[in-house]
Gaussian input, Z-matrix of N, CA and C with variables (Angstrom, degrees):
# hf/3-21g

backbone

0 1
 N
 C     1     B1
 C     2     B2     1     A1
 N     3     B3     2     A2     1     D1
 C     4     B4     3     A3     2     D2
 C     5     B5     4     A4     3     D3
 N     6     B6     5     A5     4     D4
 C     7     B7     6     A6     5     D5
 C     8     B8     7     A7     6     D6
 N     9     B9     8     A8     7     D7
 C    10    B10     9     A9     8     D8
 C    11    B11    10    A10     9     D9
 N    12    B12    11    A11    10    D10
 C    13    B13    12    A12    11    D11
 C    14    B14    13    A13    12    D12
 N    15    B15    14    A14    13    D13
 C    16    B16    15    A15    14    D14
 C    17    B17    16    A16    15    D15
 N    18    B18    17    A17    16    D16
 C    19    B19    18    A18    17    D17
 C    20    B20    19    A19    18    D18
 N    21    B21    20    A20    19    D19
 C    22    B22    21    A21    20    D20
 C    23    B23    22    A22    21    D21
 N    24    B24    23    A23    22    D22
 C    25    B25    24    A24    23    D23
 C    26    B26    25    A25    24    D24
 N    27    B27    26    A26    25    D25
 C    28    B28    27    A27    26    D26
 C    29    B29    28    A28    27    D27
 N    30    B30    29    A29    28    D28
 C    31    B31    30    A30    29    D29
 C    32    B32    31    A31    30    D30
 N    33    B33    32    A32    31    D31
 C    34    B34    33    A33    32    D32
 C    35    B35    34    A34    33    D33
 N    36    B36    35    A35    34    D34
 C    37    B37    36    A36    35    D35
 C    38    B38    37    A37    36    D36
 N    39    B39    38    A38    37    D37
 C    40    B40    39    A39    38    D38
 C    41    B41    40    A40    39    D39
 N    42    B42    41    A41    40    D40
 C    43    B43    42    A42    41    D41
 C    44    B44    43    A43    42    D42
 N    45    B45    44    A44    43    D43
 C    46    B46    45    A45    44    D44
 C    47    B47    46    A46    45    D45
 N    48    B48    47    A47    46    D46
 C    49    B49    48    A48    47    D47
 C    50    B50    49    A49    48    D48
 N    51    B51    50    A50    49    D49
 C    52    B52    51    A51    50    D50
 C    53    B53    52    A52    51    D51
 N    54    B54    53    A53    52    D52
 C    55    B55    54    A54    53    D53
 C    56    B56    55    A55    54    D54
 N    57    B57    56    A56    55    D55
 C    58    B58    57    A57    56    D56
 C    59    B59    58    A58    57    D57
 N    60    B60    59    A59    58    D58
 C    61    B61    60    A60    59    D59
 C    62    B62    61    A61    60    D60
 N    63    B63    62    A62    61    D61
 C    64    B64    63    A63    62    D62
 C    65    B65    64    A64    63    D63
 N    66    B66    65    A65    64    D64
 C    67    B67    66    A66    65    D65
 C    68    B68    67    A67    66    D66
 N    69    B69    68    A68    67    D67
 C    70    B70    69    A69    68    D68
 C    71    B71    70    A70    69    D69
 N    72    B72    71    A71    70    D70
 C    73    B73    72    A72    71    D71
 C    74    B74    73    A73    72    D72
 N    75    B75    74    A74    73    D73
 C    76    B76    75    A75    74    D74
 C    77    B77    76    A76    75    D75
 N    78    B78    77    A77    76    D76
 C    79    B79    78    A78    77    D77
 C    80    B80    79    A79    78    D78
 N    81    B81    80    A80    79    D79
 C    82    B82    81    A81    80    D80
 C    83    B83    82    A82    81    D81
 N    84    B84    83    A83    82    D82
 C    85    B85    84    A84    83    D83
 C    86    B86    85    A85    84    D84
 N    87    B87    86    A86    85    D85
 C    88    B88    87    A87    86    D86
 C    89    B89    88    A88    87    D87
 N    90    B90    89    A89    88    D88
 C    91    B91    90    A90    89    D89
 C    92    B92    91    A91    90    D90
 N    93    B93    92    A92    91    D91
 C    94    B94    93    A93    92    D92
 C    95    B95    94    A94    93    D93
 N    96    B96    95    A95    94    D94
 C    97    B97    96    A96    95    D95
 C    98    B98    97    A97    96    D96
 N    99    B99    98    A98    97    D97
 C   100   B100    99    A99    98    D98
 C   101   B101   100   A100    99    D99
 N   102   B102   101   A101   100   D100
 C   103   B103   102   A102   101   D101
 C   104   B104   103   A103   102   D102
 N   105   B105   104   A104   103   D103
 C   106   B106   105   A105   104   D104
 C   107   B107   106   A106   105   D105
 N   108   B108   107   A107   106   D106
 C   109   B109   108   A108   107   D107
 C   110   B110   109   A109   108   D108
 N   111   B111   110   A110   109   D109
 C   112   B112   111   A111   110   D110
 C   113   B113   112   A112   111   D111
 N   114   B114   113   A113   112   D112
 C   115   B115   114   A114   113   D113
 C   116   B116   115   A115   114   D114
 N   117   B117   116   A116   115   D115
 C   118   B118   117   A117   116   D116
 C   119   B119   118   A118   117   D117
 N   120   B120   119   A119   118   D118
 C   121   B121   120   A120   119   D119
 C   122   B122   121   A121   120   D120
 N   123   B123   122   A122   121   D121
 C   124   B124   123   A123   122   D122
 C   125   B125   124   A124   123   D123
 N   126   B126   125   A125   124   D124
 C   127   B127   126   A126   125   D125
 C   128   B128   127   A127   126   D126
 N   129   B129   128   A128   127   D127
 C   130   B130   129   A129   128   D128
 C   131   B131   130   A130   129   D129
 N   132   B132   131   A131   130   D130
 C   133   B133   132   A132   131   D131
 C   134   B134   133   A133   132   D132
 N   135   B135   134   A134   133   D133
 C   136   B136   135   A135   134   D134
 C   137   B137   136   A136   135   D135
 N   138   B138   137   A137   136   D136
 C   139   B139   138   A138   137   D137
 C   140   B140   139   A139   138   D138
 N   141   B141   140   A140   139   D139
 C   142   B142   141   A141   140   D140
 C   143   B143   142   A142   141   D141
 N   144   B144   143   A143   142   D142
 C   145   B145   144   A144   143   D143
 C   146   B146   145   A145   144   D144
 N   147   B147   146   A146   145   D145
 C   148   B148   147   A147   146   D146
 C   149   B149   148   A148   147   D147
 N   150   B150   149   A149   148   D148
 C   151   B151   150   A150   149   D149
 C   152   B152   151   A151   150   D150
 N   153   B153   152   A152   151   D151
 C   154   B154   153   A153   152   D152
 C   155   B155   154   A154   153   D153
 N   156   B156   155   A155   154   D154
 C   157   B157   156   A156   155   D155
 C   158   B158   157   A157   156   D156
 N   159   B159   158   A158   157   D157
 C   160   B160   159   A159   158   D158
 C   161   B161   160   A160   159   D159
 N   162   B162   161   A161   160   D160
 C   163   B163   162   A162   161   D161
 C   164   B164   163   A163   162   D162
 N   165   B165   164   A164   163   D163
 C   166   B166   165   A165   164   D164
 C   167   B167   166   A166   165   D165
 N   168   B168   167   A167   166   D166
 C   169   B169   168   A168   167   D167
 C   170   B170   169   A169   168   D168
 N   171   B171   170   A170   169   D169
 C   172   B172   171   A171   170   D170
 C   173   B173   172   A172   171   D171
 N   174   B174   173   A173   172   D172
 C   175   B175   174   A174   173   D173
 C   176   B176   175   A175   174   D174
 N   177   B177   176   A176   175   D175
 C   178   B178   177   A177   176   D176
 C   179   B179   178   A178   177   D177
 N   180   B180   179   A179   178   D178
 C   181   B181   180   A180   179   D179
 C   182   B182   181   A181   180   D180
 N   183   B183   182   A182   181   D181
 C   184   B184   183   A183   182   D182
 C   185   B185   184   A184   183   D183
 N   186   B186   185   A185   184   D184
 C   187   B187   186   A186   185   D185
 C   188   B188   187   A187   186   D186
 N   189   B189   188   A188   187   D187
 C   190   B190   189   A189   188   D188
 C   191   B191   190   A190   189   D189
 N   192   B192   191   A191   190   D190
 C   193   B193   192   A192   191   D191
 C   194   B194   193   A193   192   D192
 N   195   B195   194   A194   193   D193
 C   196   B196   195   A195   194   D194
 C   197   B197   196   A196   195   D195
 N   198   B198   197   A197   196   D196
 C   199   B199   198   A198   197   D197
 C   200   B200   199   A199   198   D198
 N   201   B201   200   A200   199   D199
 C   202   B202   201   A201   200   D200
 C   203   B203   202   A202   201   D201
 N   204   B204   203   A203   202   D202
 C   205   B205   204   A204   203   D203
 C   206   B206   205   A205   204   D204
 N   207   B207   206   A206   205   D205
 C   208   B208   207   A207   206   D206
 C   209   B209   208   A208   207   D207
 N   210   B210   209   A209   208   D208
 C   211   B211   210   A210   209   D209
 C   212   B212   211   A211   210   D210
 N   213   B213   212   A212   211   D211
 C   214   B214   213   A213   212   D212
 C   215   B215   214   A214   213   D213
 N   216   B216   215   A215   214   D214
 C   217   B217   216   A216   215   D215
 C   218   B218   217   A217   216   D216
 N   219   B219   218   A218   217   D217
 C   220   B220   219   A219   218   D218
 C   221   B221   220   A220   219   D219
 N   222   B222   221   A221   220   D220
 C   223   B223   222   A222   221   D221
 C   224   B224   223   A223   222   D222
 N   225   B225   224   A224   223   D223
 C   226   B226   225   A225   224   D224
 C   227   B227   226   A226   225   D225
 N   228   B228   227   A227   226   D226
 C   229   B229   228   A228   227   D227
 C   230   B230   229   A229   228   D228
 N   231   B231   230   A230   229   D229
 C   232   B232   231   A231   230   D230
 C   233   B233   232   A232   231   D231
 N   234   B234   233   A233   232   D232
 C   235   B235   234   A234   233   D233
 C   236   B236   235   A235   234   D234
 N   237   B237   236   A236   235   D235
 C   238   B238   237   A237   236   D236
 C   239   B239   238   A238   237   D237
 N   240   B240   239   A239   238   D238
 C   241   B241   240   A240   239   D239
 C   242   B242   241   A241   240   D240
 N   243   B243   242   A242   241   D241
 C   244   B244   243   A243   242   D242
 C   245   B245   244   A244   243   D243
 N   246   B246   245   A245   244   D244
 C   247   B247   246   A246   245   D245
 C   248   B248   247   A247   246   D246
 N   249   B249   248   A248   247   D247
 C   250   B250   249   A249   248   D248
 C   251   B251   250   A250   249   D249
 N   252   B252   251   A251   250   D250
 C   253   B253   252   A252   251   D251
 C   254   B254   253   A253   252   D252
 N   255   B255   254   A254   253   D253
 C   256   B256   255   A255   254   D254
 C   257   B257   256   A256   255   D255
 N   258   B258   257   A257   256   D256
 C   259   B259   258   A258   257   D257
 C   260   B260   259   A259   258   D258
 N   261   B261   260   A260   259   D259
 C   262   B262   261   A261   260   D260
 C   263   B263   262   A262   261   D261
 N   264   B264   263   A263   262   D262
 C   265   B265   264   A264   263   D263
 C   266   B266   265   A265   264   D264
 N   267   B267   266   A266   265   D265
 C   268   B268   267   A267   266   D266
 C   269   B269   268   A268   267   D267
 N   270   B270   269   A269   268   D268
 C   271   B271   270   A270   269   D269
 C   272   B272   271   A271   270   D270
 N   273   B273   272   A272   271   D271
 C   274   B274   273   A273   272   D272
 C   275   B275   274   A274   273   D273
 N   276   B276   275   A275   274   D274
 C   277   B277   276   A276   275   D275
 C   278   B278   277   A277   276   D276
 N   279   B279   278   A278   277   D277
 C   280   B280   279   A279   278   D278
 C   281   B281   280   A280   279   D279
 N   282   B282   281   A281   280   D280
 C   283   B283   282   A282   281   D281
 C   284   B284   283   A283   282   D282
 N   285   B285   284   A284   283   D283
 C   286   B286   285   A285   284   D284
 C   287   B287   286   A286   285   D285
 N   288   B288   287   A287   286   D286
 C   289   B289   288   A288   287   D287
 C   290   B290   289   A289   288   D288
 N   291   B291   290   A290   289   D289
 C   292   B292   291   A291   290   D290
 C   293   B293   292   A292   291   D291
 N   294   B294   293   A293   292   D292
 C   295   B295   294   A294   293   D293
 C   296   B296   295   A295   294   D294
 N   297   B297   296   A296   295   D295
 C   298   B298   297   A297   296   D296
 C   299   B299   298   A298   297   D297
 N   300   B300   299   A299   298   D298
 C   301   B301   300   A300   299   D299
 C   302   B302   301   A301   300   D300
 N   303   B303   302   A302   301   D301
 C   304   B304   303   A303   302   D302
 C   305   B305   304   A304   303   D303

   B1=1.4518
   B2=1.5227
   B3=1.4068
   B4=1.2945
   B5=1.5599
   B6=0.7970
   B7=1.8311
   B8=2.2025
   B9=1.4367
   B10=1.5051
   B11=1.5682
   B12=1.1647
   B13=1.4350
   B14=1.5604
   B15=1.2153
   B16=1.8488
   B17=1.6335
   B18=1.0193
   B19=1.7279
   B20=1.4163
   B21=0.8338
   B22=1.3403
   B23=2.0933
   B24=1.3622
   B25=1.2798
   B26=1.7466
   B27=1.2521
   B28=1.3875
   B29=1.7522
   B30=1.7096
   B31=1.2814
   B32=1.1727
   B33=1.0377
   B34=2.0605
   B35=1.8361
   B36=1.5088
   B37=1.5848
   B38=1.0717
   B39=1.6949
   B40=1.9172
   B41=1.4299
   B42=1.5812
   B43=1.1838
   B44=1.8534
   B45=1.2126
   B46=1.8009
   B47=1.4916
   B48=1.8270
   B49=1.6448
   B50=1.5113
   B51=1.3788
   B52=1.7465
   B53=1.5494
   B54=1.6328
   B55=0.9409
   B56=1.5053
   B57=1.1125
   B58=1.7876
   B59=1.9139
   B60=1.2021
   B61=1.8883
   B62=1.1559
   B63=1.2914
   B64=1.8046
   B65=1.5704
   B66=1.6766
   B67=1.9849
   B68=1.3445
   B69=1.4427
   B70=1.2449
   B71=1.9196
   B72=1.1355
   B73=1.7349
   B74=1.5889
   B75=1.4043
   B76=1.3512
   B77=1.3920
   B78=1.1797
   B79=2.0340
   B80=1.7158
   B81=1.1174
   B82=1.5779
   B83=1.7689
   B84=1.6788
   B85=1.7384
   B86=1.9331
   B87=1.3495
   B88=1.7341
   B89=1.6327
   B90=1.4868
   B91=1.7491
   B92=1.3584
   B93=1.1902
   B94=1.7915
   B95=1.3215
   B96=1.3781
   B97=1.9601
   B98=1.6503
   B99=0.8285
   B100=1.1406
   B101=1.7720
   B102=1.0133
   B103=1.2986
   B104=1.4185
   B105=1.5981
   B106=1.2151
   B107=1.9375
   B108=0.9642
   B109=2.0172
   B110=1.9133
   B111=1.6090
   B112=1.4730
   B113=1.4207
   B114=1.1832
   B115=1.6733
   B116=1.5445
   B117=1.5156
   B118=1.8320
   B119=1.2705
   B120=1.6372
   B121=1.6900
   B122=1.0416
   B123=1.0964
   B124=1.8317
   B125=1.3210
   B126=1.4452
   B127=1.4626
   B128=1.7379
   B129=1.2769
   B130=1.6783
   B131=1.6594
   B132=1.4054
   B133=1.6274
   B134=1.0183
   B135=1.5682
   B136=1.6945
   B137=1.2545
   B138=1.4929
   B139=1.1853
   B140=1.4011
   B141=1.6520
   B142=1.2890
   B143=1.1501
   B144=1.2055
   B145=1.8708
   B146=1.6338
   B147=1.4669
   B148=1.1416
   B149=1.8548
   B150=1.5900
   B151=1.2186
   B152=1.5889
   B153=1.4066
   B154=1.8971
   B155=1.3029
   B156=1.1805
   B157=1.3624
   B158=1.6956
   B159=1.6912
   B160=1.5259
   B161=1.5945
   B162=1.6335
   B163=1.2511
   B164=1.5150
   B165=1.4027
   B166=1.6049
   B167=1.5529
   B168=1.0169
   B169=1.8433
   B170=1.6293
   B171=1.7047
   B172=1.5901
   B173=1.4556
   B174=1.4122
   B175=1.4018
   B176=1.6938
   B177=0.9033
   B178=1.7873
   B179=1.7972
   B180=1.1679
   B181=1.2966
   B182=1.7997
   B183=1.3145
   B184=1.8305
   B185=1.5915
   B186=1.1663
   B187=1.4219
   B188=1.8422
   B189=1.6742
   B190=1.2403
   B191=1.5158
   B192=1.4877
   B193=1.6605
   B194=1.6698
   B195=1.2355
   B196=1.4534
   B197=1.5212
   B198=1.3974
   B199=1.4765
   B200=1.8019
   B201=1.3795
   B202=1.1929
   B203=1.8844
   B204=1.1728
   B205=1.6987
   B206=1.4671
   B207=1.3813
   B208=1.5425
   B209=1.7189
   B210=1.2474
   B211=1.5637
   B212=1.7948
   B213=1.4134
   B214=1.6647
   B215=1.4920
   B216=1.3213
   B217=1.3590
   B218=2.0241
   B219=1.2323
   B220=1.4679
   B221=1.7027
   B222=1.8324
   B223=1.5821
   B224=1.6028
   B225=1.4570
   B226=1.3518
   B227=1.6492
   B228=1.2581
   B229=1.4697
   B230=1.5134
   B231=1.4550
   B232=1.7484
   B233=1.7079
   B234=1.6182
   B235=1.1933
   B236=1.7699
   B237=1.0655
   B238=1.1933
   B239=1.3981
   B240=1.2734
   B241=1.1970
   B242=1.8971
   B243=1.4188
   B244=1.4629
   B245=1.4150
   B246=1.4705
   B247=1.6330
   B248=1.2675
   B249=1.6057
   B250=1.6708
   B251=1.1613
   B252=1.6545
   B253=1.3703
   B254=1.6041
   B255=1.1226
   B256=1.7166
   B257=0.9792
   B258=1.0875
   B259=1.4498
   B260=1.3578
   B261=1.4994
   B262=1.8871
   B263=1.9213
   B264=1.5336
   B265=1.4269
   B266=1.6318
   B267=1.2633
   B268=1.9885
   B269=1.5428
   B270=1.2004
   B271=1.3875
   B272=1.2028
   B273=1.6048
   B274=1.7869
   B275=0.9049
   B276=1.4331
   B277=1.4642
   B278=1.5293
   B279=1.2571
   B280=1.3067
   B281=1.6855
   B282=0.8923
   B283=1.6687
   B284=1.5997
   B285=1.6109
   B286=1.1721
   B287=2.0488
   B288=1.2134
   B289=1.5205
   B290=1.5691
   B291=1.1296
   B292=1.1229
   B293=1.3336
   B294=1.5101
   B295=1.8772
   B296=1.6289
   B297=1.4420
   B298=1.6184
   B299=1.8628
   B300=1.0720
   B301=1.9875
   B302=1.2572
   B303=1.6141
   B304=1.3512
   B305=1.7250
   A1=108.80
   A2=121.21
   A3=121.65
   A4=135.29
   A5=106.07
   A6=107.25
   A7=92.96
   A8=97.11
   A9=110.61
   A10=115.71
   A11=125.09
   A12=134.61
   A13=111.07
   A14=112.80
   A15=98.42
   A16=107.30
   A17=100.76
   A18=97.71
   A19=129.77
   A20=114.82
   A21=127.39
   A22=130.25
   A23=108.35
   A24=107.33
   A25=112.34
   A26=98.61
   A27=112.65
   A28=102.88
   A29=115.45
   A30=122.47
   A31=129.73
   A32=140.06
   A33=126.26
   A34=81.95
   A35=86.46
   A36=107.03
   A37=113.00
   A38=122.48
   A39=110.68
   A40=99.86
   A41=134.90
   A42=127.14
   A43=113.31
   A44=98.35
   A45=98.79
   A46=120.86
   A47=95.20
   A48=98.52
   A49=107.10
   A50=108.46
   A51=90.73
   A52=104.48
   A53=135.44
   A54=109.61
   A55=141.22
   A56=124.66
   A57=165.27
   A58=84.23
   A59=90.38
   A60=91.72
   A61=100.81
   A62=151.64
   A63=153.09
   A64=94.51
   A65=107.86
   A66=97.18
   A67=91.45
   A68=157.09
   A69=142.67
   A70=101.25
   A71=99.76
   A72=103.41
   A73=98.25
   A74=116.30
   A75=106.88
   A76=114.31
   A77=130.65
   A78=134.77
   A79=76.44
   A80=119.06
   A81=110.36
   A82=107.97
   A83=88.11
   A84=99.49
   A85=106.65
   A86=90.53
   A87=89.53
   A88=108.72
   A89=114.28
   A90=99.80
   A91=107.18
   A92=126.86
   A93=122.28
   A94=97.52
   A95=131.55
   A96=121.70
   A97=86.06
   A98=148.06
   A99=119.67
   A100=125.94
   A101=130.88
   A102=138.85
   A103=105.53
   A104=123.71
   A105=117.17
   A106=128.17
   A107=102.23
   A108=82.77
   A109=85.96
   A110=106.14
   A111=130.98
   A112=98.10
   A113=99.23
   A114=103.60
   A115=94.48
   A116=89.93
   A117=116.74
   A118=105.88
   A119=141.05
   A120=146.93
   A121=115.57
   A122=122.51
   A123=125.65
   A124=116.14
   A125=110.57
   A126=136.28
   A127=102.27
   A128=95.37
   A129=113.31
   A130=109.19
   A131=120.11
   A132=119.86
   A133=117.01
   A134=110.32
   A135=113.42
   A136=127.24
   A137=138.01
   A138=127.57
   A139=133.83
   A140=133.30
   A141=130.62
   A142=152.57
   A143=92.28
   A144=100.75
   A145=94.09
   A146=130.36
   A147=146.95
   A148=110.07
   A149=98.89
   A150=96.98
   A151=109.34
   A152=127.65
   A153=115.45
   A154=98.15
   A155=133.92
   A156=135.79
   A157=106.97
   A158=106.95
   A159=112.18
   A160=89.99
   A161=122.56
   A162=114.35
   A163=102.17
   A164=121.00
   A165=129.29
   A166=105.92
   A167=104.27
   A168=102.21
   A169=115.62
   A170=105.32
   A171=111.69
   A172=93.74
   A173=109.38
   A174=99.34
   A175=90.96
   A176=134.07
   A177=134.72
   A178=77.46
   A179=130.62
   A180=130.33
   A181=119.23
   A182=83.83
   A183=92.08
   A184=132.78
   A185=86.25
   A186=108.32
   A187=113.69
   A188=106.70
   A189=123.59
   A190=122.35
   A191=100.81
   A192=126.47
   A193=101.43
   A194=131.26
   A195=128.42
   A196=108.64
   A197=137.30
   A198=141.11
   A199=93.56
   A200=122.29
   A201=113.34
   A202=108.61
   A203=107.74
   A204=95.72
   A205=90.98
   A206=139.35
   A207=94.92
   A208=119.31
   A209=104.24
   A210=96.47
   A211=121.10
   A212=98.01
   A213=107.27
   A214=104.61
   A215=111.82
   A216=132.66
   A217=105.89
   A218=101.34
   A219=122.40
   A220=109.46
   A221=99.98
   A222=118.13
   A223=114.78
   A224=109.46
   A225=95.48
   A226=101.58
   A227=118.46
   A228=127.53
   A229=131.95
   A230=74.10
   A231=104.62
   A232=112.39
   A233=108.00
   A234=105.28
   A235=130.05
   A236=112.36
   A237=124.74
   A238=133.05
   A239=108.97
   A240=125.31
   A241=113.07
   A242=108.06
   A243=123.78
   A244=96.50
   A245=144.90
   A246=124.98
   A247=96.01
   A248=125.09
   A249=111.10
   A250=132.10
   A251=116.12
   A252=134.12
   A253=83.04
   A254=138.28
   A255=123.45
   A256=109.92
   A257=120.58
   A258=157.37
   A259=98.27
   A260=103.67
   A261=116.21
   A262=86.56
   A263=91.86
   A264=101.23
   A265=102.99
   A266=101.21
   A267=95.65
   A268=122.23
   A269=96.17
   A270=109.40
   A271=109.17
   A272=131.66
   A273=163.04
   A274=132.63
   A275=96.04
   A276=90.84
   A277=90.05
   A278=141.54
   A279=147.94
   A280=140.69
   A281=112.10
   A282=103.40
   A283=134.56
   A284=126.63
   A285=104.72
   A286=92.40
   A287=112.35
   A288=100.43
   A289=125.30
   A290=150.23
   A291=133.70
   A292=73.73
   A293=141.29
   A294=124.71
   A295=94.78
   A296=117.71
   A297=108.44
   A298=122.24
   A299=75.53
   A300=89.09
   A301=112.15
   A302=123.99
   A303=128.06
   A304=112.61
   D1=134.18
   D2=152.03
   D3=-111.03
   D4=149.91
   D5=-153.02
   D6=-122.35
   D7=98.47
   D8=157.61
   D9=-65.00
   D10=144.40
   D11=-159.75
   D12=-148.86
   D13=111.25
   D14=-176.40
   D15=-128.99
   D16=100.76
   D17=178.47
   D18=-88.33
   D19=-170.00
   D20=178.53
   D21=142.87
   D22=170.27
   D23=-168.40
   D24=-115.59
   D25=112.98
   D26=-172.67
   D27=-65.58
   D28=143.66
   D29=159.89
   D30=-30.64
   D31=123.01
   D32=-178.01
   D33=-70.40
   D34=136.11
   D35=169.75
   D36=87.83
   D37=4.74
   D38=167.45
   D39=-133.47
   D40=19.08
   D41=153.86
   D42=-19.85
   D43=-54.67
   D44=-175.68
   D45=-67.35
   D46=-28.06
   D47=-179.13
   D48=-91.47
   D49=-15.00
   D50=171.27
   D51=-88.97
   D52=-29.74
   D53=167.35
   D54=-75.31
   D55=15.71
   D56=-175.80
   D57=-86.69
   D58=-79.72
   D59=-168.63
   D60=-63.56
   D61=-45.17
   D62=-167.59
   D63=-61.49
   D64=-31.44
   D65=-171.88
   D66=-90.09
   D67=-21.39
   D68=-171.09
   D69=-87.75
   D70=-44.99
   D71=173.24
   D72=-47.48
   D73=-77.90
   D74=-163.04
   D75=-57.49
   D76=-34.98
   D77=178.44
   D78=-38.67
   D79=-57.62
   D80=-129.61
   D81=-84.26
   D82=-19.96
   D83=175.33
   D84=-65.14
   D85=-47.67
   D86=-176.79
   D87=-63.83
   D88=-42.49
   D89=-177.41
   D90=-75.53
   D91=20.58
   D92=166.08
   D93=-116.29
   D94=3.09
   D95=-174.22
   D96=63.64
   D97=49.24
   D98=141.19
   D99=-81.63
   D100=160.26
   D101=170.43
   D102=-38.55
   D103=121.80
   D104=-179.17
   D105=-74.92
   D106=148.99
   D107=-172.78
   D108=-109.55
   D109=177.30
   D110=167.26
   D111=-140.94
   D112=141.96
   D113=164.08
   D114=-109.09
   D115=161.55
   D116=-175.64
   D117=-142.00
   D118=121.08
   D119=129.98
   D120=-52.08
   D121=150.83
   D122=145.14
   D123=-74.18
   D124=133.55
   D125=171.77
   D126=-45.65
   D127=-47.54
   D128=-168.07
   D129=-140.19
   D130=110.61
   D131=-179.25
   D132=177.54
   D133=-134.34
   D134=153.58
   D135=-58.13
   D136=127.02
   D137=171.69
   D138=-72.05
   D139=107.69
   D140=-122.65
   D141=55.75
   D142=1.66
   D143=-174.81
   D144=-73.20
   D145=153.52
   D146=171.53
   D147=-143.28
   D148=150.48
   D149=-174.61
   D150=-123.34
   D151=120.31
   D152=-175.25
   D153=-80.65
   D154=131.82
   D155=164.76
   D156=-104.03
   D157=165.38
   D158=-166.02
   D159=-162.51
   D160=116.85
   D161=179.16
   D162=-107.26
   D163=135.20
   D164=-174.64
   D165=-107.93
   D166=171.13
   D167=174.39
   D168=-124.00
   D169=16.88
   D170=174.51
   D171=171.16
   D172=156.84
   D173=-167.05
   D174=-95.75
   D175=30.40
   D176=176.14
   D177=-91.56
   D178=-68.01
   D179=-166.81
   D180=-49.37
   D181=-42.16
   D182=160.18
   D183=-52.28
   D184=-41.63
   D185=-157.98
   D186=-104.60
   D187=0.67
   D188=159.64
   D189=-88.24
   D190=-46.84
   D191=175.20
   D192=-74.61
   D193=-35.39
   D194=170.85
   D195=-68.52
   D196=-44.47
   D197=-172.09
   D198=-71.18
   D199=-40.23
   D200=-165.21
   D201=-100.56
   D202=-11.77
   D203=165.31
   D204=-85.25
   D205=-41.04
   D206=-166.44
   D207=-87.18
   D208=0.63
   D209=164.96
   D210=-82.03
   D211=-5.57
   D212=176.13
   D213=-84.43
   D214=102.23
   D215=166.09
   D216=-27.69
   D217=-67.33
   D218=-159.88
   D219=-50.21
   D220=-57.29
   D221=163.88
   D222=-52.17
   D223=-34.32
   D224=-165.15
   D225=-79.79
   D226=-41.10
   D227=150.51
   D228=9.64
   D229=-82.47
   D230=169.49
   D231=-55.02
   D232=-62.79
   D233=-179.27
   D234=-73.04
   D235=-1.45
   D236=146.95
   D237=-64.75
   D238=-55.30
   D239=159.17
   D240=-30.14
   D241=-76.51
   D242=177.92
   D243=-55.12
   D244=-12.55
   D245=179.39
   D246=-86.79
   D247=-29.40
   D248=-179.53
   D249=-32.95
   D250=-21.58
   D251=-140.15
   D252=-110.75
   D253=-30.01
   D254=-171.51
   D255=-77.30
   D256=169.56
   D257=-165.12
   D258=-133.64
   D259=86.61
   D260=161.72
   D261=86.54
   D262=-165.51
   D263=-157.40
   D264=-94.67
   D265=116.75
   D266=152.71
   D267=-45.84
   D268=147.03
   D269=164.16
   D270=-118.77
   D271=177.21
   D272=158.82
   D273=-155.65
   D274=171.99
   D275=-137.30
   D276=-143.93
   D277=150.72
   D278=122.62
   D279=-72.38
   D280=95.95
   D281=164.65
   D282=-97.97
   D283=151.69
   D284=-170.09
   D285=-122.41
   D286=156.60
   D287=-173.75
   D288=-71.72
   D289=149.81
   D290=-112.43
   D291=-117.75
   D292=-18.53
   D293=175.30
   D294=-53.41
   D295=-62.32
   D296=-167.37
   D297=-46.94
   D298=-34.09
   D299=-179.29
   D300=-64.64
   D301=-42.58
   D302=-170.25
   D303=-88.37

């Protein structure tokens, strides 16, 4: 399994408006089948920082669904939209599970 990871630190004061755009992004990920994401905060950390997670089952699958959300006008839209809300640049990340590695 590989697990896509995209972080970043939301504006103080639009937590609600980036999560407003993160719920229209994701509606729109599921009515395309795309791979579903969750976002996650820390209990205790950065303040606002949030992370979208996306679990794949090979990175061929990643990397099919990545070539084809960014040629989707509509998705890319959306996810633009939800970067308005950071503060400086996101980063991502990939991980693969540590049985395959060992």
């Amino acid at each position: 399994m590989f697990r896509y990871i995209y972080h970043g630190q939301v504006f103080p004061r639009q937590f609600r408006e980036f999560f407003e755009a993160y719920e229209k992004f994701e509606k729109k990920l599921r009515e395309k089948e795309y791979a579903p994401s969750q976002p996650f905060s820390p209990v205790l950390g950065v303040v606002n920082e949030v992370s979208i997670v996306i679990d794949y089952e090979s990175l061929e699958q990643f990397q099919k669904e990545n070539d084809a959300f960014s040629a989707d006008a509509e998705i890319m839209s959306l996810y633009r939209e939800m970067g308005t809300h950071f503060d400086g640049y996101p980063h991502d990340e990939i991980w693969q599970s540590a049985t395959q590695i060992a």
